[in-house]
C-alpha positions as CSV (number, residue, x, y, z in Angstrom):
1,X,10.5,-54.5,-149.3
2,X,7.3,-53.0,-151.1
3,X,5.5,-53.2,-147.5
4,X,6.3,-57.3,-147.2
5,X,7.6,-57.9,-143.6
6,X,8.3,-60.9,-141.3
7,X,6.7,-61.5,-137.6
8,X,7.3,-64.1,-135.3
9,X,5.5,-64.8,-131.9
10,X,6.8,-66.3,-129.1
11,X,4.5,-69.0,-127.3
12,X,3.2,-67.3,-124.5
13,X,1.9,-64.6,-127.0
14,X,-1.6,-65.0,-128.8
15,X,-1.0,-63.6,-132.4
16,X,-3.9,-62.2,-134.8
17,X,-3.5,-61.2,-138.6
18,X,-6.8,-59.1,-139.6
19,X,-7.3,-58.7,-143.6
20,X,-10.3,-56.5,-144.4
21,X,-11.6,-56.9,-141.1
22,X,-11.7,-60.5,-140.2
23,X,-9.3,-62.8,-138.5
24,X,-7.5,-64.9,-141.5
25,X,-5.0,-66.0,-139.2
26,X,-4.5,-66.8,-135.6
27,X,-2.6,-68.9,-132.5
28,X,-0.1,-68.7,-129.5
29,X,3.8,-68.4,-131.1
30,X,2.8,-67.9,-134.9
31,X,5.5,-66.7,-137.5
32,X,4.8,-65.8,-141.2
33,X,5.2,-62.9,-143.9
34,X,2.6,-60.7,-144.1
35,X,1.9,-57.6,-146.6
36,X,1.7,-54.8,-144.1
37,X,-0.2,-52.0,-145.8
38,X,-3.8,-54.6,-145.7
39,X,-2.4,-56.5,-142.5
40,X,-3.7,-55.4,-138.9
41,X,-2.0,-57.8,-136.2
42,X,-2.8,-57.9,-132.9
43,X,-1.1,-59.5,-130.4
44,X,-2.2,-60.8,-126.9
45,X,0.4,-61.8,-124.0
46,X,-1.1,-65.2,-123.0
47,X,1.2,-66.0,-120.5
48,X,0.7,-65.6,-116.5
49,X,1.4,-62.5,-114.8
50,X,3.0,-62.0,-111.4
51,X,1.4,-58.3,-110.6
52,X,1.9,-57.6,-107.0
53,X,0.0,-54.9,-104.8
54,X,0.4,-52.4,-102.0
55,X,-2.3,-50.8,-100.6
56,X,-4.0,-49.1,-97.4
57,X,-7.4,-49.6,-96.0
58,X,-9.2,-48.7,-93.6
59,X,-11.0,-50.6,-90.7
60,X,-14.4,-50.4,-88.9
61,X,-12.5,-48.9,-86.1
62,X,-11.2,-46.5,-88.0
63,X,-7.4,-47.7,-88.6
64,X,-5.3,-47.8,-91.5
65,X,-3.6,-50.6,-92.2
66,X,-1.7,-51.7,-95.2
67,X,-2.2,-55.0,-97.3
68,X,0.7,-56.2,-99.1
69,X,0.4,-59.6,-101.6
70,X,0.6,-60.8,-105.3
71,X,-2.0,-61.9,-107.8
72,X,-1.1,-64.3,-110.5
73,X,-3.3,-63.9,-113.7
74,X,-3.3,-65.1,-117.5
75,X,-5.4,-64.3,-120.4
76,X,-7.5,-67.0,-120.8
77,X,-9.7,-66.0,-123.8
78,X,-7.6,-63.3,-126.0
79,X,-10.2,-62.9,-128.4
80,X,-12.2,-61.7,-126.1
81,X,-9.4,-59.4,-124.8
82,X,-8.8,-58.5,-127.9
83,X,-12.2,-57.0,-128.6
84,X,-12.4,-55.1,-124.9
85,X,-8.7,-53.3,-125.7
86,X,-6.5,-52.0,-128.2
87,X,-3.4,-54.7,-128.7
88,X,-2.8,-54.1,-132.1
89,X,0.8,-53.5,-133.2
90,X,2.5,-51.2,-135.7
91,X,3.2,-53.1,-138.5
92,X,6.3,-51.7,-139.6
93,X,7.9,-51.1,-135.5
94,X,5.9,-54.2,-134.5
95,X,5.0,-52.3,-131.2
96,X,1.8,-51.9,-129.6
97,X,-0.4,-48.6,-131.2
98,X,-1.9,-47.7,-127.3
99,X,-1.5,-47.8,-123.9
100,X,-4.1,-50.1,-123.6
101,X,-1.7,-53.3,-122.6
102,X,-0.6,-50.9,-119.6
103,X,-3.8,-50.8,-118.0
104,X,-4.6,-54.6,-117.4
105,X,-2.1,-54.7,-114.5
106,X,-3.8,-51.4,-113.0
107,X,-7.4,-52.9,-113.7
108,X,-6.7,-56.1,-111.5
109,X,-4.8,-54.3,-108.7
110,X,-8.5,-51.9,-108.3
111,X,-10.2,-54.7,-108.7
112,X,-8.7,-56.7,-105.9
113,X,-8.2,-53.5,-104.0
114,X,-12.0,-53.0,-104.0
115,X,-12.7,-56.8,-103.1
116,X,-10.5,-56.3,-99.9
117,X,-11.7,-52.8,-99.3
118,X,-15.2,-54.7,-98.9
119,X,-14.1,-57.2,-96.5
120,X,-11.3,-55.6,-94.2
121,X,-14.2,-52.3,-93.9
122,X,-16.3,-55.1,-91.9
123,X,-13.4,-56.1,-89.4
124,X,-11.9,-54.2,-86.1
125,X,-7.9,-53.5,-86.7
126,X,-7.1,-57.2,-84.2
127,X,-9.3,-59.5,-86.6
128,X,-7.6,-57.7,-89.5
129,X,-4.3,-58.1,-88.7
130,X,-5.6,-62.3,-87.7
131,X,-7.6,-62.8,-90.8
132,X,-5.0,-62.9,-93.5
133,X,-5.9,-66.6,-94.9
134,X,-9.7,-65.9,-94.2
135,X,-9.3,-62.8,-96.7
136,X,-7.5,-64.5,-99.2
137,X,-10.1,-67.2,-99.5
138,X,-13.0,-64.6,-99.2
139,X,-11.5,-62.2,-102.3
140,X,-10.0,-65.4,-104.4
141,X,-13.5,-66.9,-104.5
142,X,-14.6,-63.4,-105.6
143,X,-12.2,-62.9,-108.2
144,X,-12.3,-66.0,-109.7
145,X,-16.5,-65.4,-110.0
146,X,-15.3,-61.9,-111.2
147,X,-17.9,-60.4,-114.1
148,X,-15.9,-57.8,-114.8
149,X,-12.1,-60.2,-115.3
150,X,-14.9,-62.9,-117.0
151,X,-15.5,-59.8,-119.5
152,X,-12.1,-59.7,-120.3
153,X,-11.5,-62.9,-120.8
154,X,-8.6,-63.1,-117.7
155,X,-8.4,-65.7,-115.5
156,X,-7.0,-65.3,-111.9
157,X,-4.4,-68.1,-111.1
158,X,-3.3,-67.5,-107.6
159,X,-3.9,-65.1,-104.7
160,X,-1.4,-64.5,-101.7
161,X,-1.3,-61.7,-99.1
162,X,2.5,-60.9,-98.0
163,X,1.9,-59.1,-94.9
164,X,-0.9,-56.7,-93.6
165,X,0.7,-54.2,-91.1
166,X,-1.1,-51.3,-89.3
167,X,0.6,-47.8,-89.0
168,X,3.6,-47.5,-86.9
169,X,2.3,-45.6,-84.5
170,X,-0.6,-48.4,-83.9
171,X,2.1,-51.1,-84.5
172,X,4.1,-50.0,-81.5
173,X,0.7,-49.2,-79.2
174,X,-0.2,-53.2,-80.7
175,X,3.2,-54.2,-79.5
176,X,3.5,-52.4,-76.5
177,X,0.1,-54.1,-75.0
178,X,1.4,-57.6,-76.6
179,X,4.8,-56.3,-74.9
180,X,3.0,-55.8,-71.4
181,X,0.8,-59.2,-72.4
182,X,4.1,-61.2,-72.7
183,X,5.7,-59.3,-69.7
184,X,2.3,-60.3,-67.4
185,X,2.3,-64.0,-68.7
186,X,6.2,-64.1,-68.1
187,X,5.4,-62.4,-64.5
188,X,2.7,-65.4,-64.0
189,X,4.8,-68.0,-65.1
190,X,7.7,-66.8,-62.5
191,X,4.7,-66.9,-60.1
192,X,3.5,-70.1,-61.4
193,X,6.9,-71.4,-61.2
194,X,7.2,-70.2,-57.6
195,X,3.8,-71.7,-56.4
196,X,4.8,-75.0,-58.1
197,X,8.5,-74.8,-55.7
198,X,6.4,-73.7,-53.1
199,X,3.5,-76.1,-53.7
200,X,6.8,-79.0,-54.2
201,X,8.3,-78.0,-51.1
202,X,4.7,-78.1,-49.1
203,X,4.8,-81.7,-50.5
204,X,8.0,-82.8,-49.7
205,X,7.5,-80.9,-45.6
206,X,3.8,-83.1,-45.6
207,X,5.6,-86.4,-46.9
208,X,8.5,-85.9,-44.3
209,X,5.9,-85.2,-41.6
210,X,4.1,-88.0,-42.6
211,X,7.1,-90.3,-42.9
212,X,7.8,-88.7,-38.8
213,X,4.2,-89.9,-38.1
214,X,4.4,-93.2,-39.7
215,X,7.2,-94.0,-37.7
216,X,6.5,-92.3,-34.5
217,X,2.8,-94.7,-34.7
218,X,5.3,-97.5,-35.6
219,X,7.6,-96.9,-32.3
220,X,3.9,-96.5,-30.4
221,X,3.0,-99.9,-32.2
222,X,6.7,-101.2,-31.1
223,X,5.8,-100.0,-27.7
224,X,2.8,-101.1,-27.1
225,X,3.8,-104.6,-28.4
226,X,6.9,-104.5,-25.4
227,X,4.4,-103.4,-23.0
228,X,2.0,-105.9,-23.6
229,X,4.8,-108.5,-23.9
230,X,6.0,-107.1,-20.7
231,X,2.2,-107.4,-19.1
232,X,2.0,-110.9,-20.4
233,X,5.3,-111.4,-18.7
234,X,4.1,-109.5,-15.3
235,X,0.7,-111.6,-15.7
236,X,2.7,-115.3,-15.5
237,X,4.7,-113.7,-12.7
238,X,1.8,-112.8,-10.7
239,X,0.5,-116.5,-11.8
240,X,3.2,-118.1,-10.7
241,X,3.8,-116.0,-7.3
242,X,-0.2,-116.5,-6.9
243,X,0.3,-120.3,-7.7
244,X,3.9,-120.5,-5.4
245,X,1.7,-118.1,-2.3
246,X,-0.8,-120.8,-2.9
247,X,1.2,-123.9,-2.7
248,X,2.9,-122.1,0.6
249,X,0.0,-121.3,2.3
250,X,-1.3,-125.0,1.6
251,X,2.1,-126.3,2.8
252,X,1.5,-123.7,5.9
253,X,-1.9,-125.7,6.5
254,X,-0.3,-128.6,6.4
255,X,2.5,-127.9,8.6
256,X,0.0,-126.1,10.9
257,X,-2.0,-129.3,11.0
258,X,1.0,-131.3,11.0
259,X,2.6,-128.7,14.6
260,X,-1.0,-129.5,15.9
261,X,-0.8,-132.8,15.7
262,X,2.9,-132.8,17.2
263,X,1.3,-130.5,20.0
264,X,-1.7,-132.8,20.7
265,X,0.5,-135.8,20.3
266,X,3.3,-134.7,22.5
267,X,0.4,-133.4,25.0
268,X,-0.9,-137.0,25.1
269,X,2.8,-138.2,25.4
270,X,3.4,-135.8,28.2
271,X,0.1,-136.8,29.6
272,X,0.7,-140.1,29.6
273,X,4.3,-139.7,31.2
274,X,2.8,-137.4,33.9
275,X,0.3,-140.0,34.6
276,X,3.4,-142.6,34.9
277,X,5.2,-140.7,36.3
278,X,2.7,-139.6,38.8
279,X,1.7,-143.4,39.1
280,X,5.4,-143.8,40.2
281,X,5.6,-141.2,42.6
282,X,2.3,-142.1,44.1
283,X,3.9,-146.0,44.5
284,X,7.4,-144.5,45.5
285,X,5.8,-142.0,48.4
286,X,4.5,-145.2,50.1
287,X,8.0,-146.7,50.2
288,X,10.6,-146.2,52.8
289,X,13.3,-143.7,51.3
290,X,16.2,-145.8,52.5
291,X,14.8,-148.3,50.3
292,X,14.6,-146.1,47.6
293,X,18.3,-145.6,48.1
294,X,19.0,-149.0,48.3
295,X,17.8,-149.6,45.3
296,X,19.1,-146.2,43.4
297,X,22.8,-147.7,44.5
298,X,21.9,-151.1,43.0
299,X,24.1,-151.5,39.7
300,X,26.2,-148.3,40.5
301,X,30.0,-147.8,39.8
302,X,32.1,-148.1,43.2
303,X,33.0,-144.1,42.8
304,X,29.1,-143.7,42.0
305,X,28.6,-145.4,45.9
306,X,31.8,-143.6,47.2
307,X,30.2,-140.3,46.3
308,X,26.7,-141.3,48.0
309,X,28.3,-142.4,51.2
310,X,30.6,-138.9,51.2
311,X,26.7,-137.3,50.6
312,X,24.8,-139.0,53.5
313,X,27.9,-138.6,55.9
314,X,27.9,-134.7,55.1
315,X,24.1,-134.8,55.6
316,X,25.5,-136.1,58.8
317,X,28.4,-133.4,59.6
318,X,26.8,-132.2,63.0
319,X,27.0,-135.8,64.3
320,X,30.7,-136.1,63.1
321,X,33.4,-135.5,65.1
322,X,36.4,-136.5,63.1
323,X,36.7,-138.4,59.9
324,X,39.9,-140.4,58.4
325,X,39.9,-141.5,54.9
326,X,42.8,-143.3,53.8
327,X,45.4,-142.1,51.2
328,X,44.2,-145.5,49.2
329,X,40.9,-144.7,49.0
330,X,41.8,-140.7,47.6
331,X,44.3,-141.9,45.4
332,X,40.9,-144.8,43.5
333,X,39.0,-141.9,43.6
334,X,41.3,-139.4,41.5
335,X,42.3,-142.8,39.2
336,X,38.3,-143.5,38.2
337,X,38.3,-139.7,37.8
């Protein structure tokens, strides 16, 4: 009524009543009645932005590739906004006069587009596609030393990079050598696998040949210990036949000097019996053989004389012309029989 109307801010926007050209009233959120026909307002969105950004670059190597991320930004000084764009309102619609307002968001994306233009130009498609968190660091600390968002009074909050893909044809020729990468690591790890069964099983044939050897040099070790056990054995035989051969061939000696002394003591017995008996005969020749029978018949048995008497009368057959012996004297001679 009569050109008196009513605004009210919310907080995040920086409201500005002009009068006459200068600033009589201003803060984030204001409300109060102003007299539109001398009133200019201007107001300033103060609070942050989530602007996100597609675009493609290209490489050193001369491929595209596509960076995908989000920057969050605020208005840090809207005065100074203020005075770089048009953000006054209409003070009856209470809308914004130009299209200024529209163009922040389009500012920021060129300018970040330009700061990552400048980087990702200086890299090879592989280190692109690795250097996400590298570029992010690089064009924060570039924005947030930004002259030209410093002129404007905007201050960058947060940068992030989504994803940063090549084209689909270079995709698939990046995934078909990762593809044969994987394949030829996959193929060296079958072989790897196989050389460590192989290399297992060489293991387990050496510890089985060397468990064979170990016990083949313990049954050597076993027999050697029986055969010297048997040698020792053979040894105290040999000892003991040497000692036994020794003790016979001393009892031999000793039986040989013991037959030698027999012989030379029965040689000196039959000596001396020859030599008595040879006496004997020597005394006996001189004597008178019926003498000697004489006394051969002293101290015989009657039969004993009987049978010399039948002797010296057959020595005397011729002379004999018949001879009588009484049945008597045959029947004492078959009694003393």
């Amino acid at each position: 009524m009569f050109g008196l109307q009513f605004i009210k801010a919310d907080p995040t926007v920086y409201l500005m009543q002009y009068r006459n050209g200068r600033a009589v009233r201003q803060g984030a959120g204001l409300s109060f009645f102003y007299f539109a026909p001398t009133t200019s307002l201007v107001a300033v969105p103060v609070g942050s932005v989530d602007l996100p950004f597609i675009f493609k670059e290209g490489t050193v190597d001369y491929q595209e590739v596509t960076v995908q991320g989000q920057v969050v930004y605020r208005v840090g000084d809207p005065e100074k906004l203020a005075s770089m764009l048009n953000f006054a309102l209409d003070g009856e619609k209470q809308k914004y006069v130009s299209d200024d307002p529209e163009k922040i968001p389009a500012r920021i994306v060129n300018h970040v587009q330009v700061l990552f233009r400048d980087e990702v130009q200086g890299l090879a498609l592989r280190e692109v596609l690795k250097a996400s968190e590298v570029l992010v660091k690089k064009v924060r600390a570039a924005l947030t030393g930004s002259s030209v968002l410093a002129a404007l009074g905007i201050d960058v909050l947060d940068l992030s990079v989504v994803a940063i893909k090549p084209t689909p044809e270079t995709a698939r020729a990046l995934e078909a050598g990762i593809r044969e990468q994987l394949l030829k690591e996959a193929d060296e790890a079958i072989y790897g696998r196989r050389n460590a069964a192989i290399e297992q099983e060489r293991a387990i044939k050496e510890n089985e040949l060397n468990t064979e050897v170990a016990v083949e040099n313990k049954r050597r070790q076993i027999r050697e210990t029986q055969m010297d056990a048997e040698r020792a054995v053979q040894e105290k035989q040999r000892l003991l036949r040497d000692e036994n051969m020794t003790g016979s061939i001393s009892l031999e000696e000793r039986n040989r000097e013991l037959v030698q002394l027999s012989a030379e003591n029965a040689r000196v017995e039959a000596d001396a019996k020859a030599y008595s008996m040879a006496a004997v005969m020597d005394a006996m020749a001189k004597i008178d053989p019926k003498v000697l029978n004489s006394l051969a018949s002293m101290g015989m048995q009657p039969n004993q004389l009987i049978a010399a008497s039948f002797r010296e009368l057959a020595g005397s057959a011729a002379k004999i012309g018949e001879l009588n012996i009484s049945p008597d004297l045959l029947r004492e001679l078959a009694k003393n029989r």
